[in-house]
N, C-alpha and C positions, 0 to 999 in steps of 0.2 A: 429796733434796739431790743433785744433779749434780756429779759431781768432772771436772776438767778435763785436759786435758795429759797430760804422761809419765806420773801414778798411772794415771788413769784408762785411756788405752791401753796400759799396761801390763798390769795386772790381765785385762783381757780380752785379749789376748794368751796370757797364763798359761791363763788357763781354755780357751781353742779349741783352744789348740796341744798344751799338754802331754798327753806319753801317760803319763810313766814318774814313778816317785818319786824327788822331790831326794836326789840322792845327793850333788852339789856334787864338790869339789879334792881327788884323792887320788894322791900318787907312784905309778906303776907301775912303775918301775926307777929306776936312778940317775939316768940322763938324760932321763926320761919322765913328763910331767906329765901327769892328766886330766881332762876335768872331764863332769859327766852329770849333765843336769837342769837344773831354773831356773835362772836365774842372778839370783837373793836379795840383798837388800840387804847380808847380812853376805857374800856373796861375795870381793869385793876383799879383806876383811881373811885370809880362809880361804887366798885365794891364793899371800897373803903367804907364810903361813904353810909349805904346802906348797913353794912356788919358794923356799925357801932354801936353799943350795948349787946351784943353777942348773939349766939345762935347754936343752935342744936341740931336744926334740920334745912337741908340745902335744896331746891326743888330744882331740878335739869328740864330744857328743852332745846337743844341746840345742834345745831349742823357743825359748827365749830368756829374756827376764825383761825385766829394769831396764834402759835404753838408758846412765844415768848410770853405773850400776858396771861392765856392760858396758866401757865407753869407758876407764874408767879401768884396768881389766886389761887391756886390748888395750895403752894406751899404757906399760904395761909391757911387757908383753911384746916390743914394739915396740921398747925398749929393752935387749934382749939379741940380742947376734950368733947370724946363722946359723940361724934357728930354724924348725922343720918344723912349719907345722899340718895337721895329719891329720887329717878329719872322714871319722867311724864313723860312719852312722847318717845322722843328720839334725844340720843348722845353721840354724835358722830365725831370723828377728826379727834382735832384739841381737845374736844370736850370728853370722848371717851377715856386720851390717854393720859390728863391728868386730872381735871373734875371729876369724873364718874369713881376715881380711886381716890380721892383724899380726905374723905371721912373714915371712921371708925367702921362704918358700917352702909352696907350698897341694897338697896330696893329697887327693884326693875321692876315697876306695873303692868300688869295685863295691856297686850297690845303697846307694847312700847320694845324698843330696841337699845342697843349699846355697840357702837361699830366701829373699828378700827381700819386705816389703812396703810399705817407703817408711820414712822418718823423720818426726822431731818436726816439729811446725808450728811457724810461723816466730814470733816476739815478737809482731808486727803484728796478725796473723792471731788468733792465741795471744787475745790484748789485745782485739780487738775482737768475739772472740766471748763472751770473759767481761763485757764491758761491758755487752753486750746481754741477759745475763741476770742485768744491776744485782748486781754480786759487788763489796762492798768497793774502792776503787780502790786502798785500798795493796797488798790481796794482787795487784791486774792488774799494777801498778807491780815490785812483789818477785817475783810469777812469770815476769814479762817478764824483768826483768835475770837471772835464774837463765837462762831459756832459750838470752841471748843470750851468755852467757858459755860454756855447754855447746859452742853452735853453735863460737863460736870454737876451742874446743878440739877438738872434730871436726874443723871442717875442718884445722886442724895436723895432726890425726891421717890425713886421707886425704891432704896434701901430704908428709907424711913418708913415706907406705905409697907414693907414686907413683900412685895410684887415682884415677880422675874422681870428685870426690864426687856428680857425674850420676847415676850410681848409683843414688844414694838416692831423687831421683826419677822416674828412671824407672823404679823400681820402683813408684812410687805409681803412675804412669799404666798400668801393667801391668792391675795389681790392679782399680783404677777400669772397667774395662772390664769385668771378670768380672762376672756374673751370680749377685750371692749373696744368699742366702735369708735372710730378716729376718724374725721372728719374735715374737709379745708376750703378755702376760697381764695381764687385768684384773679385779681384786678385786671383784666387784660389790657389796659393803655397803662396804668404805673408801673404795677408790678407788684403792687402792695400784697401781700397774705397774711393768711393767717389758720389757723388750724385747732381743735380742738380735740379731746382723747373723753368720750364717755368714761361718768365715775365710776367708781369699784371700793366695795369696802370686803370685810371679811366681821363675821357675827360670828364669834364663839362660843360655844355652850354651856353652860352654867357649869357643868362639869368640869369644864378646861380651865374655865375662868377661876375655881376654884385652886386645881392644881399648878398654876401661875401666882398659887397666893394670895389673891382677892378673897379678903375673911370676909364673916358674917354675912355672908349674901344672901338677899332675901329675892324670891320672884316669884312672879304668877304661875309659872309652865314654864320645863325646859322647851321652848320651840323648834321644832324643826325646819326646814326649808318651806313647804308651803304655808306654816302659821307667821314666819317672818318674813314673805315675800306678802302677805297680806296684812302685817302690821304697815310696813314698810308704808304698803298704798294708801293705807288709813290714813297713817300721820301724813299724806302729799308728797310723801317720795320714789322716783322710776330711777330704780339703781340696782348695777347689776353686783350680786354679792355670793360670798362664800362662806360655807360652813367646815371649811378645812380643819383635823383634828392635827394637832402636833404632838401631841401626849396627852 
């Protein structure tokens, strides 16, 4: 059975990306929120929990997870003044494309990264590839309107952050260009298979990042290719990426 969409490219995401174990939302000081690890469906509610009595500085470690609960912490976050996101480590997926954007203000540390690898497909897209593999019409119908409602609310969320939501994909045409390693296994008495696509992000320059919008950004070094293929390892991850310029 084939799952489609956000479960689907999420779950693989989870698997390629992650190094570390879900730790998730814990206070670090009074003013200082953090989060490290997937970002899990009970996320948002965990967030809650911890942002009560407020915050000013948000600390990033994450491979990413759920685009949907993602979105919805960001556009919290989004909704408190003044607010620092500091990414430790790595911000990859989810985490690049709406955490690492929903403060007032973005910190990229020495030896840390921010990586993007496109977004959700679009309803259309969505819809006609599930057709073609004869899926129920009400699920193409109820998965469609899910999608198209998300999109909406994303793009409010990059028109609020000031962001080109281009972004998003020209992170895909990044990625699309890399040469990644796909891989499969066949049961030879059932038949069972299965197959796998090595991951791919795309690291933009603090430069680009900028002219996308991304205000106040603060970082250690614009990095080039060998200084983020060696952050990359630091932080525990073997992925192959791009520094493609689009403007």
């Amino acid at each position: 059975m084939k799952k489609h969409g956000f479960i689907a490219g999420t779950l693989i995401t989870i698997a390629l990306f992650s190094q570390c174990v879900w730790a998730g939302w814990t206070r670090s000081s009074g003013s200082t929120i953090r989060f490290e690890g997937d970002i899990e469906k009970g996320s948002y509610e965990q967030y809650l929990t911890v942002a009560r009595g407020g915050f000013t500085r948000v600390l990033l470690n994450s491979s990413g997870g759920y685009p949907s609960v993602a979105l919805k912490i960001a556009r919290d976050i989004q909704a408190h003044p003044d607010v620092e996101v500091d990414v430790k480590g790595v911000c990859v997926s989810a985490c690049a494309s709406y955490l690492a954007i929903a403060g007032q203000h973005l910190k990229i540390e020495c030896d840390s990264v921010v990586a993007w690898h496109g977004g959700l497909g679009t309803p259309e897209d969505e819809a006609r590839s599930m057709r073609a593999e004869h899926i129920p019409e009400g699920l193409v119908v109820a998965y469609a309107a899910w999608l198209t409602a998300l999109h909406a609310d994303e793009s409010d969320f990059y028109a609020r952050a000031g962001v080109d939501i281009a972004l998003l994909a020209d992170s895909e045409k990044a990625v699309s260009t890399l040469d990644l390693d796909e891989s499969y296994t066949l049961d030879a008495v059932t038949g069972e298979y299965s197959y796998s696509t090595s991951a791919g992000v795309w690291v933009p320059s603090m430069r680009s990042l900028k002219k996308y919008g991304v205000k106040d950004l603060k970082y250690c070094r614009d990095d080039g290719a060998t200084e983020i293929g060696k952050a990359l390892k630091k932080n525990g991850y073997s992925v192959k990426f791009s520094t493609a310029t689009f403007r």
